[in-house]
Each structure stands twice: as C-alpha cells, then as structure tokens.
N, C-alpha and C positions, 0 to 999 in steps of 0.2 A: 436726729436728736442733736440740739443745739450743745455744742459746750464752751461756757465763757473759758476764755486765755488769756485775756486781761482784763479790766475795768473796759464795760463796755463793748467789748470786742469777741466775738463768738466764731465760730466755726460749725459747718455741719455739711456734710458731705453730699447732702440734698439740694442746699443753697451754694448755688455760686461756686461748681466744683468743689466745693470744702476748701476756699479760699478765705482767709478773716473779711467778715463784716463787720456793720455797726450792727448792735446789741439788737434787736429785734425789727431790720430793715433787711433788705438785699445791696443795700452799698457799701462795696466794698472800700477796705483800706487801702487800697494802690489807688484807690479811682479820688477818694481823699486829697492823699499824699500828691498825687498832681495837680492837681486843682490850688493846693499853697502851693507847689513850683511854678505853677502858670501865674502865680501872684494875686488871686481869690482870694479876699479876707475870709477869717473864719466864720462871720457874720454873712457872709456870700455865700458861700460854701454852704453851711446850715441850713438858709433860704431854700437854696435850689435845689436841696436832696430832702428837704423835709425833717432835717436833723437839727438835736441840738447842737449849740457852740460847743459844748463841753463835750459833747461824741467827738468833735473834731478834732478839742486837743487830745484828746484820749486818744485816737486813729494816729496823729501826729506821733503821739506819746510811746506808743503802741508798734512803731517804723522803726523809732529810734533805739529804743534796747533791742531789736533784732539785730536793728545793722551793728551798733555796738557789739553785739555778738560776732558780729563775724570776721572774719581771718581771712586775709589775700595774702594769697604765696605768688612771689612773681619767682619763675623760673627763665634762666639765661640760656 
C-alpha cells in the first residue's frame, strides 16, 4: 500500500524497498536527485524516466526539506 509523503512522492514497502518514489512509477527520488547532480535538465530527466518536469521538481523538492532536516554532529 502506497503512501504519498509529499506531493508526488510515495512510499510502499512493496516498491523499491519502501524507498520514496515518484507518485505512481518505480523511480526513485535518489535516482532523481543524481541525475540533476550529473547536470540532466529536468526536461531530460522527465524524458528518460517517463515522468513529468513537475515530479522532478517535486523529487528535487522532496531531497531538500529532508536534508534541511538534518543535523551533523562532528565529534573531536
């Protein structure tokens, strides 16, 4: 059973480990998020997965309040 976690971005422990994908595909959000690090416009990106631009920035969208989220402790 699928559960959206953000616009566009689902989860379901059937699909893809229960790693986030786009909203009713199996591609994943890391697989996304590298794809703009390798330099993939989001119009490329979309093309090659079958998705739309806007699942893209949403996957984008969707990276960024996580990491926002998170906290690094450096220890000495």
């Amino acid at each position: 059973m699928a559960i959206e976690i953000a616009p566009r971005i689902t989860v379901d422990k059937e699909v893809r480990f229960g790693k986030p994908v786009i909203k009713g595909t199996r591609v994943p959000v890391s697989l996304i998020v590298g794809q703009a690090a390798a330099g993939l416009t989001h119009d490329q990106i979309a093309a090659e997965y079958g998705i739309g631009v806007e699942d893209v920035r949403d996957a984008l969208g969707y990276a960024q309040a996580v990491l926002e989220q998170e906290t690094v402790r450096i220890s000495k």
